[in-house]
Jmol script that loads the backbone (N, CA, C; Angstrom):
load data "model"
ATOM      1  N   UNK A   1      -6.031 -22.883  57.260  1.00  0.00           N
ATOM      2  CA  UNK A   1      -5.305 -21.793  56.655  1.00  0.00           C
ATOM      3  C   UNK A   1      -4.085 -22.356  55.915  1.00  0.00           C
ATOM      4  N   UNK A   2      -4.183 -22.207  54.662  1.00  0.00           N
ATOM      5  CA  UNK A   2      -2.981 -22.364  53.797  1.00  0.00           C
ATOM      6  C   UNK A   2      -1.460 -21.910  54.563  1.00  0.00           C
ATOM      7  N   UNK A   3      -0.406 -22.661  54.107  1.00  0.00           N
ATOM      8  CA  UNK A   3       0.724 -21.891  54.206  1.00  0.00           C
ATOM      9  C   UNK A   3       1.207 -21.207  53.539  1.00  0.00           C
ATOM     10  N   UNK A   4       2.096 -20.139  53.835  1.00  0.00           N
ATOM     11  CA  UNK A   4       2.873 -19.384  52.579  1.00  0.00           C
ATOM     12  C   UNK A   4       4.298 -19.994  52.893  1.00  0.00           C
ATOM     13  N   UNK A   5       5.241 -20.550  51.537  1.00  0.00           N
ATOM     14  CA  UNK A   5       6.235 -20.929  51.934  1.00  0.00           C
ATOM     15  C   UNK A   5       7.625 -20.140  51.592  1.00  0.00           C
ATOM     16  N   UNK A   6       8.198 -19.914  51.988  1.00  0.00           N
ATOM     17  CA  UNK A   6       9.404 -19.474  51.600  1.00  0.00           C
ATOM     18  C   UNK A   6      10.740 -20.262  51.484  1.00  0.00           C
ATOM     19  N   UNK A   7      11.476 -19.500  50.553  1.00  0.00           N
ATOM     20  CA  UNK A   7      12.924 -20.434  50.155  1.00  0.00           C
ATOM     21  C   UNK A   7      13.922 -19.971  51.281  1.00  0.00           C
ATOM     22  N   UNK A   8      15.006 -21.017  52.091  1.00  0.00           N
ATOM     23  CA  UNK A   8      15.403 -20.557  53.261  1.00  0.00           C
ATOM     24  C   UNK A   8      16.455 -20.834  52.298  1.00  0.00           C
ATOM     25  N   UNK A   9      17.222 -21.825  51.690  1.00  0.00           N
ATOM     26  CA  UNK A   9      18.394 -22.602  50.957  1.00  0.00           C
ATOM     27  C   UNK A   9      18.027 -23.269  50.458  1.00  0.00           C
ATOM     28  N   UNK A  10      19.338 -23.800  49.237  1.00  0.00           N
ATOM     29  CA  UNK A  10      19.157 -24.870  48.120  1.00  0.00           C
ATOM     30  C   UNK A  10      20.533 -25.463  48.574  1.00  0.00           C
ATOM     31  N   UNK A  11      20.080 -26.866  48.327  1.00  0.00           N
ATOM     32  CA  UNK A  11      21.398 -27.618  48.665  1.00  0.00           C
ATOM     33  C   UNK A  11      21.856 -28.848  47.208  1.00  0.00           C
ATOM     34  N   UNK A  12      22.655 -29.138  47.490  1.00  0.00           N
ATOM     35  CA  UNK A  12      23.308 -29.857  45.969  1.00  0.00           C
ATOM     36  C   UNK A  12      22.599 -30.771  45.815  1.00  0.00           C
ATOM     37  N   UNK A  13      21.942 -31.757  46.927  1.00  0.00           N
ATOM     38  CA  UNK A  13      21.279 -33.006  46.426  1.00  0.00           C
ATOM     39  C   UNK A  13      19.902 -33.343  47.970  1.00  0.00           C
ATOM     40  N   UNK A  14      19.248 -34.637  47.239  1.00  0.00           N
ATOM     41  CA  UNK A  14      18.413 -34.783  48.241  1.00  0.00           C
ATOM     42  C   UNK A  14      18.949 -35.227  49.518  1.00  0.00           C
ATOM     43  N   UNK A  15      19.755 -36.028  49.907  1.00  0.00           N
ATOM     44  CA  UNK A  15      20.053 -36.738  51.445  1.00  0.00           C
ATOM     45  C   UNK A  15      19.984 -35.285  51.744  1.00  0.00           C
ATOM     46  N   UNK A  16      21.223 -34.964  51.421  1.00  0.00           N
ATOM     47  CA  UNK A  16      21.058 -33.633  52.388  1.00  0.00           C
ATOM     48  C   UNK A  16      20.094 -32.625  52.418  1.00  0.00           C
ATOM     49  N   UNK A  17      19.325 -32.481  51.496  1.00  0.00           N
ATOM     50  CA  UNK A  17      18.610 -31.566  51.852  1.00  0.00           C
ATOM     51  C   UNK A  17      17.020 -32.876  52.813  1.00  0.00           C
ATOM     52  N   UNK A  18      17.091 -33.270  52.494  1.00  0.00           N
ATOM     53  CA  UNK A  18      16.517 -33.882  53.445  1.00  0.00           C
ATOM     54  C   UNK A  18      17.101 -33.698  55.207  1.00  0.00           C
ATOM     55  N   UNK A  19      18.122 -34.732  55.190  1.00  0.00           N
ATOM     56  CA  UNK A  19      19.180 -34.290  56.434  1.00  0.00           C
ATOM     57  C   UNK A  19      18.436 -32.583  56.974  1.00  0.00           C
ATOM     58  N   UNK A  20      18.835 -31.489  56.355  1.00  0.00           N
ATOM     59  CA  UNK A  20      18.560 -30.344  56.831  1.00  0.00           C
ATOM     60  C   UNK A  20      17.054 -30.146  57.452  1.00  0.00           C
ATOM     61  N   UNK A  21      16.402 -30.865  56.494  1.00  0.00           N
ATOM     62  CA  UNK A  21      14.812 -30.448  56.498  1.00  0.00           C
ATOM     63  C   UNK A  21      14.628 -31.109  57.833  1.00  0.00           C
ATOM     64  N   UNK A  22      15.403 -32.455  58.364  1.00  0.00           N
ATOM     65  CA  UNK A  22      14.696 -33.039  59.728  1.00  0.00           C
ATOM     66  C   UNK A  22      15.502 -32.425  60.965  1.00  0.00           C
ATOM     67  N   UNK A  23      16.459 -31.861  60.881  1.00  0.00           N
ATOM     68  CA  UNK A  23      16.938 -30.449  61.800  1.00  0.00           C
ATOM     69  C   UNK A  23      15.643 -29.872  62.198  1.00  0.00           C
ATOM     70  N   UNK A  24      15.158 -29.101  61.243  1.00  0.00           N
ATOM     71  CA  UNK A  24      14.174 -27.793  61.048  1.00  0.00           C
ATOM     72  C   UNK A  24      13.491 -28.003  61.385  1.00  0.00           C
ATOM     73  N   UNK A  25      12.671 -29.454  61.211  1.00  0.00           N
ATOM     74  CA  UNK A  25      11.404 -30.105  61.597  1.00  0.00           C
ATOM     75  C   UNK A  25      11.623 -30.508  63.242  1.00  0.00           C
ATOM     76  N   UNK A  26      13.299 -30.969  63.778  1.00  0.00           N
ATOM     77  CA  UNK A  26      13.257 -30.963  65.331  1.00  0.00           C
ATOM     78  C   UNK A  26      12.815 -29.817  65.869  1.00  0.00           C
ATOM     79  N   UNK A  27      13.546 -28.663  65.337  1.00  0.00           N
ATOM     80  CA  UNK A  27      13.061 -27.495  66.062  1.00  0.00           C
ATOM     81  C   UNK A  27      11.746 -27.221  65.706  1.00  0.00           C
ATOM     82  N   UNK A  28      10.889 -27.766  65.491  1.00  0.00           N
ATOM     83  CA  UNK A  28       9.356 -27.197  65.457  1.00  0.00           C
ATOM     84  C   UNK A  28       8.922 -26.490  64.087  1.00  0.00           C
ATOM     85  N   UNK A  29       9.913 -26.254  62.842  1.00  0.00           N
ATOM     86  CA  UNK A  29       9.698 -25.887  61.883  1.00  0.00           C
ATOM     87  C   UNK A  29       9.533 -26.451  60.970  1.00  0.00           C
ATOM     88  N   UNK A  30       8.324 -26.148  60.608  1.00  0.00           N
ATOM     89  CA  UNK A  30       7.186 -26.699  59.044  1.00  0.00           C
ATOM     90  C   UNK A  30       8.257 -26.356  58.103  1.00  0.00           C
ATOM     91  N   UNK A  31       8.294 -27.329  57.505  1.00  0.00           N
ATOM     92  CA  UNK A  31       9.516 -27.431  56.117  1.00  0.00           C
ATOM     93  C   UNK A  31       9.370 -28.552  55.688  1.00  0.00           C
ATOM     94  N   UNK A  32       9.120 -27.909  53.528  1.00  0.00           N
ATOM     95  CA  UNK A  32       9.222 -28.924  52.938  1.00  0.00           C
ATOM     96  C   UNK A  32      10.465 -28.945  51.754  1.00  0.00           C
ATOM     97  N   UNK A  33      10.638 -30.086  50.866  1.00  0.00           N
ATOM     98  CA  UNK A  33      11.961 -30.140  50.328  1.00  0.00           C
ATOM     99  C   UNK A  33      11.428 -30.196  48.890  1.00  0.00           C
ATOM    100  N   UNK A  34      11.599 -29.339  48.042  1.00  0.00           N
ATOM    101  CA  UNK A  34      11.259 -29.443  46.580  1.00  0.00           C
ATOM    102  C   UNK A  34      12.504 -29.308  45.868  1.00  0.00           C
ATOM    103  N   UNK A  35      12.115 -30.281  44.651  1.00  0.00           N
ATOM    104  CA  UNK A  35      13.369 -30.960  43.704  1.00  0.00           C
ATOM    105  C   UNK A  35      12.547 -30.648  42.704  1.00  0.00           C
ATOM    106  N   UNK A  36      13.497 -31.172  41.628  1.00  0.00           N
ATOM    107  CA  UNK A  36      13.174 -31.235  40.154  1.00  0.00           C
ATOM    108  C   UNK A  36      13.358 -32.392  39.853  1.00  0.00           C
ATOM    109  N   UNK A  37      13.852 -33.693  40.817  1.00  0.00           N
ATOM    110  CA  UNK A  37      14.715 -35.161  40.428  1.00  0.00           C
ATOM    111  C   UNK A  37      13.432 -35.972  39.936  1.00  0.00           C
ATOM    112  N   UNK A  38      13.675 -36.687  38.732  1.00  0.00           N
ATOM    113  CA  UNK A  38      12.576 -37.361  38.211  1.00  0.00           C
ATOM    114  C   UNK A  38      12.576 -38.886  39.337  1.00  0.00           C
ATOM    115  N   UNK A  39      14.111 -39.046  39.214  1.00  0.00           N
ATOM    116  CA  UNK A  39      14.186 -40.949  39.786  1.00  0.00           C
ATOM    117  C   UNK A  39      14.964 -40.387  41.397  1.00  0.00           C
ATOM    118  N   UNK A  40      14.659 -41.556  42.135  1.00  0.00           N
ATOM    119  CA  UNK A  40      15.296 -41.304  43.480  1.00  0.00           C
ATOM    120  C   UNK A  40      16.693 -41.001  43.421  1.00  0.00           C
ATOM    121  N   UNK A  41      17.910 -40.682  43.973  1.00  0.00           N
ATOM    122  CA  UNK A  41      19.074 -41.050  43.877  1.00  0.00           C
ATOM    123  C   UNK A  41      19.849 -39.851  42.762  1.00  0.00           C
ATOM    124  N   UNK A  42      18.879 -38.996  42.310  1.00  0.00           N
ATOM    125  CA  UNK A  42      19.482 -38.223  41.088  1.00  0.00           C
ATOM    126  C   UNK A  42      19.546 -37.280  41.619  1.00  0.00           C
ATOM    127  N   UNK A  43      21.224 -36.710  41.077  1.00  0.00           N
ATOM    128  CA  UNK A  43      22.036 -35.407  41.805  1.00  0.00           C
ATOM    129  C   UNK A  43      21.311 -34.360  41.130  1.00  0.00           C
ATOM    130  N   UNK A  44      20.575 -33.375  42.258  1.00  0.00           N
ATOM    131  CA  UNK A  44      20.116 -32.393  41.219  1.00  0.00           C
ATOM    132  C   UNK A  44      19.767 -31.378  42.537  1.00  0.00           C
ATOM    133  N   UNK A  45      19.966 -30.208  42.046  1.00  0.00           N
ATOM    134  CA  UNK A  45      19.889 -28.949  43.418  1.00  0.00           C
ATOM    135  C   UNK A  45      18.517 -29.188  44.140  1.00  0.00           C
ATOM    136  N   UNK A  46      18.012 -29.236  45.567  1.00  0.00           N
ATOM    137  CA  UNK A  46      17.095 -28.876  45.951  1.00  0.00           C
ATOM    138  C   UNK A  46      16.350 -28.103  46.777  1.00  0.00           C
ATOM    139  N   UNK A  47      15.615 -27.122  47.269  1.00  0.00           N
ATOM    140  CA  UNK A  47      15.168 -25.991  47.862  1.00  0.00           C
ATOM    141  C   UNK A  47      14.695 -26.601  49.167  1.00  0.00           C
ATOM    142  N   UNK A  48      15.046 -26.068  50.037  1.00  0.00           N
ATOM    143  CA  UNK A  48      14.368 -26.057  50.971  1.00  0.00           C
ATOM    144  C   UNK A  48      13.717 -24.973  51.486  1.00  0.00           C
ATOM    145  N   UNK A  49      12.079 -25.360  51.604  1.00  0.00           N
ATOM    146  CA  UNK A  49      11.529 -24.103  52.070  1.00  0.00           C
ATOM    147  C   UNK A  49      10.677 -24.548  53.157  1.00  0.00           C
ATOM    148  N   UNK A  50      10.657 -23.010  53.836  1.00  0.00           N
ATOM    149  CA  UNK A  50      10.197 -23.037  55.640  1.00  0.00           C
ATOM    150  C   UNK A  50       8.619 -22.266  55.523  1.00  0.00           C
ATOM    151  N   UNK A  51       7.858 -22.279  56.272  1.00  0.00           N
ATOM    152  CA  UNK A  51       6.485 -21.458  56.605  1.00  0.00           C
ATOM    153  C   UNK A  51       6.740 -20.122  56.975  1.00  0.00           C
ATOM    154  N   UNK A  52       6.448 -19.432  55.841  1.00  0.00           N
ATOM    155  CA  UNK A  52       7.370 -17.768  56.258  1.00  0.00           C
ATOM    156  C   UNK A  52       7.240 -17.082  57.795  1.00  0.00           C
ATOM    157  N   UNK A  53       5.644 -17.531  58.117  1.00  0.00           N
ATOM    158  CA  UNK A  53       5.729 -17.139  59.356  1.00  0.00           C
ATOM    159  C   UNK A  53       6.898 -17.709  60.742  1.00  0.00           C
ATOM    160  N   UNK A  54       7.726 -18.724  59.716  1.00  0.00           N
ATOM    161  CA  UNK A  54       9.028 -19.504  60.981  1.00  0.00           C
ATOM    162  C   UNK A  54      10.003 -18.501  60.160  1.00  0.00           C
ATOM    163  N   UNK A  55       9.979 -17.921  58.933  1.00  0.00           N
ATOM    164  CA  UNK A  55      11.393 -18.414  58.535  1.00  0.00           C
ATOM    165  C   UNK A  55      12.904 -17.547  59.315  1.00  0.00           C
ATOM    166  N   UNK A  56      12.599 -16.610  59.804  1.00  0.00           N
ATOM    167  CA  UNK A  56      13.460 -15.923  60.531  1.00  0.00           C
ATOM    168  C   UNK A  56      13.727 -16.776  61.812  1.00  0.00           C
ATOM    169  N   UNK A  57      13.075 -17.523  62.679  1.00  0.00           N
ATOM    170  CA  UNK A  57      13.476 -19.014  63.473  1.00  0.00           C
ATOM    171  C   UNK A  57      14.331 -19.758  62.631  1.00  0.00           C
ATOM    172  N   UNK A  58      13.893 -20.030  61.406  1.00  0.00           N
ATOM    173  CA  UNK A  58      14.783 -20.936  60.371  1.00  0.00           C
ATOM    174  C   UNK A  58      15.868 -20.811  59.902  1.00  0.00           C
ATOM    175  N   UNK A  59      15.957 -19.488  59.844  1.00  0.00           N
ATOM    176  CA  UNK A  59      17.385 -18.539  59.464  1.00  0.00           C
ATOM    177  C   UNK A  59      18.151 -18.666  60.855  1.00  0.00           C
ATOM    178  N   UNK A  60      17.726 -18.540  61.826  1.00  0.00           N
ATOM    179  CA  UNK A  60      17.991 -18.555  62.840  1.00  0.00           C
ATOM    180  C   UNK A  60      18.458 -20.131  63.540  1.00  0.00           C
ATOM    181  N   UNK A  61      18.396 -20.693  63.576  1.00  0.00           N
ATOM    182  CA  UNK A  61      18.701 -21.841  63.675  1.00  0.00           C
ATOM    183  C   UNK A  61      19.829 -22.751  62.462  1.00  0.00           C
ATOM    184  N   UNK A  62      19.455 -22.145  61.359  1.00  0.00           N
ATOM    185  CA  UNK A  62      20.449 -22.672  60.315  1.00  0.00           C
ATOM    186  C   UNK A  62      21.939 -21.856  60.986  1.00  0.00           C
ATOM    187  N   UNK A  63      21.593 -20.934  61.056  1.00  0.00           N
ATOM    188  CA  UNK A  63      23.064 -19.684  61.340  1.00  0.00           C
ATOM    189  C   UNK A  63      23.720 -20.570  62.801  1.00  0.00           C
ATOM    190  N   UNK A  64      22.993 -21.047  64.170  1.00  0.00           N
ATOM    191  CA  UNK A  64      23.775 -21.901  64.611  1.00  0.00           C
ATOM    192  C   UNK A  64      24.267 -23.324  64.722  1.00  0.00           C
ATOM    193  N   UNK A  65      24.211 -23.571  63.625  1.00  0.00           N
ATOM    194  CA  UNK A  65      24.671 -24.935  63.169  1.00  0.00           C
ATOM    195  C   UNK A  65      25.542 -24.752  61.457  1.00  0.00           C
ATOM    196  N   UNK A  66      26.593 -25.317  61.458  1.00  0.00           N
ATOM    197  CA  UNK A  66      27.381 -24.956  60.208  1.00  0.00           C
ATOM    198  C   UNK A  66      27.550 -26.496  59.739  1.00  0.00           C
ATOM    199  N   UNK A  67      26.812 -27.199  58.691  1.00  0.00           N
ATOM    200  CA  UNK A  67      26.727 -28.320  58.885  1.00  0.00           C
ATOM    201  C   UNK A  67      27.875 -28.459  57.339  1.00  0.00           C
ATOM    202  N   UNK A  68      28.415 -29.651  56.722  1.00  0.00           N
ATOM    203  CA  UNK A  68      29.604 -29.532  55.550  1.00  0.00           C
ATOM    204  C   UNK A  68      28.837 -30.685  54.753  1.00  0.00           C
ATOM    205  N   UNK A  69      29.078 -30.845  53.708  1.00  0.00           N
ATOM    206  CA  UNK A  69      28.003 -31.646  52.998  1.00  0.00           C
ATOM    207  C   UNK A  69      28.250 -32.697  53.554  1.00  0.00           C
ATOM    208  N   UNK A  70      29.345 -33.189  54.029  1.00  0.00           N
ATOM    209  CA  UNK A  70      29.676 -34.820  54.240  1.00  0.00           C
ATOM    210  C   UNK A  70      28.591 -35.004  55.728  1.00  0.00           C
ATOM    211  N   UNK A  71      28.866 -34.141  56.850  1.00  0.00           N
ATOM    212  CA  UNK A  71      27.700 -34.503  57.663  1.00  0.00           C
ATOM    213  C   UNK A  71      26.277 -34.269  57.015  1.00  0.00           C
ATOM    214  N   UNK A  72      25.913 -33.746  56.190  1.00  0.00           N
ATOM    215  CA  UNK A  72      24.443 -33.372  56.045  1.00  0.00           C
ATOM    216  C   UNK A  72      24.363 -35.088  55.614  1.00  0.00           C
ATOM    217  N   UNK A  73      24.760 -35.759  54.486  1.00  0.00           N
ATOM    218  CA  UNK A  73      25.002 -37.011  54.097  1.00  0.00           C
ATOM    219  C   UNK A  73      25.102 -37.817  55.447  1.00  0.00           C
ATOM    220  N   UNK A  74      25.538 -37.861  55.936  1.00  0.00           N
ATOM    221  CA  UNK A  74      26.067 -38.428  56.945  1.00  0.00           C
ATOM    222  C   UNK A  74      24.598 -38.672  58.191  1.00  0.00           C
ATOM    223  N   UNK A  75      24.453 -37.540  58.234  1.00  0.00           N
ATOM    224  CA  UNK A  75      22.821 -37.605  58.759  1.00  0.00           C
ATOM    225  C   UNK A  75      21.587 -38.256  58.265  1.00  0.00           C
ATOM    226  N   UNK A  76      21.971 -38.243  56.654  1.00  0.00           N
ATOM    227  CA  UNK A  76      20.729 -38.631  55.980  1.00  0.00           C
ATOM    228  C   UNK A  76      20.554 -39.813  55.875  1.00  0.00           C
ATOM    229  N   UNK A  77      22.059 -40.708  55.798  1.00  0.00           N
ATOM    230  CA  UNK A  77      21.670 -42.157  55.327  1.00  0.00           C
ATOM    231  C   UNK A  77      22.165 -43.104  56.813  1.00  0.00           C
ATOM    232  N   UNK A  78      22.740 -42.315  58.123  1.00  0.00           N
ATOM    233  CA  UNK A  78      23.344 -42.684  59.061  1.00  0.00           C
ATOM    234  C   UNK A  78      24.586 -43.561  59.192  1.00  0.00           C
ATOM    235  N   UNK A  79      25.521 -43.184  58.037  1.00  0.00           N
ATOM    236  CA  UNK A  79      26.688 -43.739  57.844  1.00  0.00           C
ATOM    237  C   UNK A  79      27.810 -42.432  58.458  1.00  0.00           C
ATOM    238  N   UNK A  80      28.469 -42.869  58.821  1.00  0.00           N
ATOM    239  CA  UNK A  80      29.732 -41.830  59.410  1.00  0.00           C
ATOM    240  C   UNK A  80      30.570 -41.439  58.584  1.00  0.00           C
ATOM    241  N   UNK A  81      30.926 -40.151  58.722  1.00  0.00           N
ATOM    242  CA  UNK A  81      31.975 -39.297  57.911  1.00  0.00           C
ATOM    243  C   UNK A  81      33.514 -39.753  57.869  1.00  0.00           C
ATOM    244  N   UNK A  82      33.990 -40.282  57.227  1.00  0.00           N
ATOM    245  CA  UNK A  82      35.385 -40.585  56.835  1.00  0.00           C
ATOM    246  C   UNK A  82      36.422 -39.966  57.680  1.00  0.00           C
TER     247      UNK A  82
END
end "model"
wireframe off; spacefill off
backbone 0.3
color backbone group
């Protein structure tokens, strides 16, 4: 059975939206990360979307965690926040 996906958030760049996506994926939620970035490393908004049948878990779980871009970064490449 196919998924249906839905848009949960867009975040400014990939680490972090990556970073977010392996949150989502601890808690058991199917999530993938779509960009528009042609080359790795290029600042460009990206979506993160959840399996609609999670996404209210997803909403739900984003709402208790308030993450600031520097940790989402911070998560993604495992360098520490200043």
């Amino acid at each position: 059975m196919a998924r249906k996906w839905q848009l949960l958030t867009t975040l400014s760049d990939a680490p972090s939206a990556e970073a977010l996506a392996q949150v989502l994926r601890a808690e058991g939620i199917a999530v993938r990360v779509a960009s528009e970035a042609y080359m790795l490393g290029q600042a460009v908004p990206c979506r993160i979307l959840v399996d609609a049948a999670q996404s209210s878990q997803a909403r739900w779980t984003l709402s208790q965690r308030s993450f600031s871009d520097e940790e989402l970064v911070s998560m993604a490449t495992g360098e520490q926040p200043p």
